[in-house]
C-alpha positions as CSV (number, residue, x, y, z in Angstrom):
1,X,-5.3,-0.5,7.0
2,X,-2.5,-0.2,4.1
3,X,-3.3,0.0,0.7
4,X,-1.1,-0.9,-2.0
5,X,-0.6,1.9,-5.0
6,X,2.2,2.1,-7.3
7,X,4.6,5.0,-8.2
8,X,2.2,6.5,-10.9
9,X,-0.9,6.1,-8.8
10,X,0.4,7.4,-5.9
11,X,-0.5,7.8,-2.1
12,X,-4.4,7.4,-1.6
13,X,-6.4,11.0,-1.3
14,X,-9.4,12.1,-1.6
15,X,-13.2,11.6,0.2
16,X,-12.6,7.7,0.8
17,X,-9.0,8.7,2.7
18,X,-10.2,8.6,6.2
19,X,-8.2,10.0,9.1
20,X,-5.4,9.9,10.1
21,X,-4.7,9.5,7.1
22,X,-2.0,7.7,4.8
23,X,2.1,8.1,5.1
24,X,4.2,10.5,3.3
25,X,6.0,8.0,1.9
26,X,5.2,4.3,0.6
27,X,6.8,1.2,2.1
28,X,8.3,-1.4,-0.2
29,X,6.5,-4.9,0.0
30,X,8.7,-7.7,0.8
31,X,10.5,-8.7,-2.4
32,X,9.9,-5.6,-4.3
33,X,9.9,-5.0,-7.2
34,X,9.3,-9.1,-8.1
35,X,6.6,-9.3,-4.7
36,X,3.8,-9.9,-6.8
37,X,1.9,-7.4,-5.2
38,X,-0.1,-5.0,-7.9
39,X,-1.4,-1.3,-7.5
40,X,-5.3,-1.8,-5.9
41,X,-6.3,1.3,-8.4
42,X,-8.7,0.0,-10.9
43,X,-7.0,-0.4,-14.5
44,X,-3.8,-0.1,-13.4
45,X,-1.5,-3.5,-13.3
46,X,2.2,-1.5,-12.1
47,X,4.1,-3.5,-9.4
48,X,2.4,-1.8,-6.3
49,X,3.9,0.4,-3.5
50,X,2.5,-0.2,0.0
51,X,1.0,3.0,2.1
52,X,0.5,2.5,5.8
53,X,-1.9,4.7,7.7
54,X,-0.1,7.2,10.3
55,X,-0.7,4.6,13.3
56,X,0.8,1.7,10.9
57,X,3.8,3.7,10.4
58,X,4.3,4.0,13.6
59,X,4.1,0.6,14.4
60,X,6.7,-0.2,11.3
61,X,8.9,1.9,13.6
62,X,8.3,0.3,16.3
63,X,9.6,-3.1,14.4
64,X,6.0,-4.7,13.0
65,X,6.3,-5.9,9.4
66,X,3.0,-7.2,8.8
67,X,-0.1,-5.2,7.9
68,X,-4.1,-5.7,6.7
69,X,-4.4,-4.5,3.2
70,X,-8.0,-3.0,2.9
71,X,-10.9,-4.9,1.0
72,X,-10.2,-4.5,-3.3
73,X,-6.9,-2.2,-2.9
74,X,-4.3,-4.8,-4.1
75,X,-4.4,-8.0,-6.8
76,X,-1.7,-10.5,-7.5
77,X,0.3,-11.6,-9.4
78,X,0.8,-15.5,-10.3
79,X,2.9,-17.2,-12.6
């Protein structure tokens, strides 16, 4: 499932990265950079980047546009 980090936070590592693992590079949500969508990472409130898994970006490739974000990795925005 993508998650959504922003520049500073960056593309999800570590122990809770399961495989295969996260993109290279981030996808920009629909609207960027006034989508609404925030970086997941606790404390942090920077307009948010989206990270596909490999399989995700593949599918991207393939034309899909729409992705499950994971369980507490993004917050929004309202006005």
């Amino acid at each position: 499932m993508a998650i959504a980090r922003c520049e500073k936070c960056g593309k999800p590592t570590g122990g809770s990265v399961k495989p295969p693992g996260y993109s290279d590079e981030p996808y920009l949500p629909a609207g960027h950079p006034s989508s609404g969508v925030v970086c997941g990472k606790p404390g942090c409130e920077n307009d948010a980047l989206i990270w596909l898994k490999l399989d995700e970006a593949q599918a991207y490739q393939r034309g899909q546009r729409v992705f499950e974000i994971q369980t507490h990795t993004a917050k929004v925005r309202v006005q």
